[in-house]
C-alpha positions as CSV (number, residue, x, y, z in Angstrom):
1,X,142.0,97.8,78.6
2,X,138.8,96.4,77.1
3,X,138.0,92.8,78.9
4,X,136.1,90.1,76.6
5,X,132.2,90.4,76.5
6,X,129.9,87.4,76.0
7,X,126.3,87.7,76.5
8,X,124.7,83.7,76.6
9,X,121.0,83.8,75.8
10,X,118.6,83.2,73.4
11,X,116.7,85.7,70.5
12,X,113.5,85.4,72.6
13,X,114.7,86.7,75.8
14,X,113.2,90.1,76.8
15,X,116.4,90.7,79.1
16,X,118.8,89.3,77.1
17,X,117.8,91.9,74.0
18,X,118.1,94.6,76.9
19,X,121.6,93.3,78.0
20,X,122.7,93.3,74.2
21,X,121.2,96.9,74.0
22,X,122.3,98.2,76.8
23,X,126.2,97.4,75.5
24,X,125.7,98.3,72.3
25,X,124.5,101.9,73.5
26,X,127.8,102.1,76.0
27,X,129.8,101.5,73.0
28,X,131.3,98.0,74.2
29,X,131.9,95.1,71.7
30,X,130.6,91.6,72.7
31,X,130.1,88.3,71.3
32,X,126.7,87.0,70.8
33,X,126.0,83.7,72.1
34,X,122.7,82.2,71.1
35,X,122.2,78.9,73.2
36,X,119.2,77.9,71.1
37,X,121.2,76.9,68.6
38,X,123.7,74.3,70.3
39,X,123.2,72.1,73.1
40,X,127.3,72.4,73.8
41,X,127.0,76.4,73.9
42,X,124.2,75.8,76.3
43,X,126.3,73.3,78.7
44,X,129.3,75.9,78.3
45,X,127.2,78.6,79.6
46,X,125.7,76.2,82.5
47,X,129.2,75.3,83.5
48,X,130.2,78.7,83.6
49,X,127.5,80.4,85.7
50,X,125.8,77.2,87.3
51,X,122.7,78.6,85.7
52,X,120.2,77.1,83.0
53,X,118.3,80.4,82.9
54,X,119.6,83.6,81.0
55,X,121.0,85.9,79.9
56,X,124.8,84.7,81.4
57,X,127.5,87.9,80.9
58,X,130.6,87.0,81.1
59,X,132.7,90.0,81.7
60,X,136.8,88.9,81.5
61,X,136.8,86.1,84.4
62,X,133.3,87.8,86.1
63,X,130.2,86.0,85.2
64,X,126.5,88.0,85.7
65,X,123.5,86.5,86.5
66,X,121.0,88.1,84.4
67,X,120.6,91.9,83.3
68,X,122.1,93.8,86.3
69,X,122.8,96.9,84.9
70,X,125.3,98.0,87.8
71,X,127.0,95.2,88.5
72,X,127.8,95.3,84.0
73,X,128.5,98.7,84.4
74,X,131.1,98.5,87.3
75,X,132.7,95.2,85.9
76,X,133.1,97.0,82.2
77,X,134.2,100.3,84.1
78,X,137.5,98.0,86.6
């Protein structure tokens, strides 16, 4: 079963480029959500996570703070 990907960040971010690398070298898909560029995909990601800072991976219904590798790993794995 593959579960939805969305990684919230912005082009700038050193982790959010590693998060976005590190799924495109597992072979996962994932949607690309730039929050620079819309104040509503910004509150979206806020509202989801409770967090302004990013990257925000929402995995299915499982939101990750930040680049945690594992926790990604285990949530694409379930």
């Amino acid at each position: 079963m593959n579960k939805k990907v969305k990684v919230y960040g912005v082009p700038t971010c050193p982790f959010c480029n590693r998060t976005k690398k590190f799924l495109k070298d597992k072979g996962f898909d994932f949607e690309d959500v730039d929050i620079s560029l819309s104040q509503d995909l910004a509150k979206e990601m806020i509202k989801k996570s409770g967090q302004m800072s990013v990257p925000v991976i929402e995995i299915g219904e499982e939101i990750v703070i930040g680049f945690d590798k594992e926790k990604i790993e285990a949530l694409l794995r379930s």
